[in-house]
C-alpha positions as CSV (number, residue, x, y, z in Angstrom):
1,X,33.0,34.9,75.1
2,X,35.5,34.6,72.1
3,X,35.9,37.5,69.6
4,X,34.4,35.5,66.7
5,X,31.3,34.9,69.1
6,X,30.9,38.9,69.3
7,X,31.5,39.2,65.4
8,X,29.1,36.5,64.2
9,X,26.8,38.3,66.7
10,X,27.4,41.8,65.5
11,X,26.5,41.0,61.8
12,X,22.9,41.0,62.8
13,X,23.1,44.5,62.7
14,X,23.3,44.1,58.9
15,X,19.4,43.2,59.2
16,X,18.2,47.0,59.5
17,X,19.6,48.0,56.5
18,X,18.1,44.8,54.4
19,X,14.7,45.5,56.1
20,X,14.8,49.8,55.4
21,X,16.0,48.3,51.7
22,X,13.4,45.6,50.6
23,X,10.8,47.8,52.0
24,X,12.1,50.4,49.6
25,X,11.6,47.9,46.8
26,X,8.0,47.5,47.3
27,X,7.6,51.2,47.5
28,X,9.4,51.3,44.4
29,X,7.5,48.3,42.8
30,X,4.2,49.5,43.9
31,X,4.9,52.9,42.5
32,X,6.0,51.4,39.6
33,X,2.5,49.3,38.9
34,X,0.4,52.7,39.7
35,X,2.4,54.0,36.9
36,X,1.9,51.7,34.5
37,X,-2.0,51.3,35.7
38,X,-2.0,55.3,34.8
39,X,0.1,55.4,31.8
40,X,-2.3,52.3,29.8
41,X,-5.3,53.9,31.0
42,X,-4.6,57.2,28.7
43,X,-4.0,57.7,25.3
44,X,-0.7,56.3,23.4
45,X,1.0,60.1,23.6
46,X,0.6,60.1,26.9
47,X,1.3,56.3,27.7
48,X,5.0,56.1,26.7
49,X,6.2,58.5,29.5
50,X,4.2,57.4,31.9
51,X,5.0,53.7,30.9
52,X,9.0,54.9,31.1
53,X,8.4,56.3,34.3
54,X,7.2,52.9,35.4
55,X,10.1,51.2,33.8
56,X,12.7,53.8,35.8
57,X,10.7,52.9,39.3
58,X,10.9,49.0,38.5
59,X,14.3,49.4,37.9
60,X,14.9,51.4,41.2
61,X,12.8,48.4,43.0
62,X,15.4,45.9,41.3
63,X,18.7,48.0,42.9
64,X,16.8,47.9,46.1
65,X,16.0,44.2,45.9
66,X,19.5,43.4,44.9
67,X,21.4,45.3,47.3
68,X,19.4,44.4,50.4
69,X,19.2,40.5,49.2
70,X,23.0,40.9,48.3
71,X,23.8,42.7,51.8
72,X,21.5,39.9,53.5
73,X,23.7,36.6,51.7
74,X,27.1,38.4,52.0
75,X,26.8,39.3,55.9
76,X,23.8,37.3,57.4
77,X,22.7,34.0,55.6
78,X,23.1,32.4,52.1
79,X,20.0,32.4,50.3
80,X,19.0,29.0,48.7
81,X,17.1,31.1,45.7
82,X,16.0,29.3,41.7
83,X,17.3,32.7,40.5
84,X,21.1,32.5,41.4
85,X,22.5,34.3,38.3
86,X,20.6,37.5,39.3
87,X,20.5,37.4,42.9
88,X,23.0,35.3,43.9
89,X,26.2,37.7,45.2
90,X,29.4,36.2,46.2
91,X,31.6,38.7,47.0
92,X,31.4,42.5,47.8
93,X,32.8,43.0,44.3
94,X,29.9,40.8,42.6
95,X,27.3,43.1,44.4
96,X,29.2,46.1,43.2
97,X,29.0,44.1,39.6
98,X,25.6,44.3,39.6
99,X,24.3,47.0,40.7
100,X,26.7,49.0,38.6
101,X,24.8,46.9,35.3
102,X,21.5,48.0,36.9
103,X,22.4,51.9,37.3
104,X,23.3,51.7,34.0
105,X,20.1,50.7,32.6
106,X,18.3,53.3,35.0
107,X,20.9,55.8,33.2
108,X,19.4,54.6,29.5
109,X,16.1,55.0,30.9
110,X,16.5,58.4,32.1
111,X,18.3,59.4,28.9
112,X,15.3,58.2,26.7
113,X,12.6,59.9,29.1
114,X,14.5,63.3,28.4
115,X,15.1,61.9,24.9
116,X,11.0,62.4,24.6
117,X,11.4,65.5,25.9
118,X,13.7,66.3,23.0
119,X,13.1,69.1,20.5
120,X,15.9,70.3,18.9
121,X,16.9,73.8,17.6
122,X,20.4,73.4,16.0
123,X,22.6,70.8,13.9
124,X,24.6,71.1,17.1
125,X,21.6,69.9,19.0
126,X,21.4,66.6,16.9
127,X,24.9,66.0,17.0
128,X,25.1,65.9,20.8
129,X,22.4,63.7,20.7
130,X,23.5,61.5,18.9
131,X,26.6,61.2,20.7
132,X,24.7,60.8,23.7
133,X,23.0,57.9,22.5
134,X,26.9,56.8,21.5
135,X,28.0,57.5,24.8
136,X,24.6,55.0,26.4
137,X,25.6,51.9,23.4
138,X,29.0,52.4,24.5
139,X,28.3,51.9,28.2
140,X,25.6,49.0,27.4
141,X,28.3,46.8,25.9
142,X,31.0,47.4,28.7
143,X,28.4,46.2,31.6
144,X,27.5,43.4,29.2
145,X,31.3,42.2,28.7
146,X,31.5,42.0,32.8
């Protein structure tokens, strides 16, 4: 038994991870529709954080989907999928890609949930806001150049 034999065997291992991750998506996705269910079954006041909230867990579901599908192509077996220019991953550094344009998006997300939240007090207060939301367009248009 050569070394390559033992290698191509080892990268089997790869499966746990991939299983532990897509069953985090569903949990995620799942979440994600009971949160949405909730959110358009009260009034509009309430409904736009609860319908963020559902937006943040769908996005969560994605980096779990994408990771555990990317981990699955890159180690196990490439994936003959119709969406290739989302899920197809070539390299460690096109998984990396990614996921860093997803985490991003979760960031926006997160910022406009607190941005709800928001109830300023000072001229200070909107001026950090406001470069906050600088900061997020700034960001948005560097993962989009990628």
């Amino acid at each position: 038994m050569g070394w390559e034999r033992v290698a191509h065997g080892v990268r089997w291992v790869m499966v746990l991870p991939v299983l532990g991750l897509l069953l985090g998506s569903f949990y995620f996705a799942f979440h994600a529709l009971l949160e949405a269910v909730k959110g358009l079954s009260q009034g509009l006041e309430a409904a736009l954080p609860a319908l963020v909230g559902a937006v943040d867990l769908a996005l969560l579901s994605a980096v779990f989907l994408i990771f555990g599908l990317g981990l699955f192509e890159l180690f196990i077996h490439k994936l003959d999928l119709p969406l290739d220019n989302v899920l197809r991953v070539k390299s460690l550094a096109d998984l990396k890609a990614k996921l860093g344009q997803v985490i991003v998006m979760i960031l926006v997300v997160k910022f406009f949930e607190k941005a709800l939240a928001f109830q300023p007090k000072e001229a200070l207060d909107f001026f950090l806001f406001a470069g906050g939301v600088a900061l997020l367009a700034g960001a948005l248009w560097v993962s989009a150049r990628e």
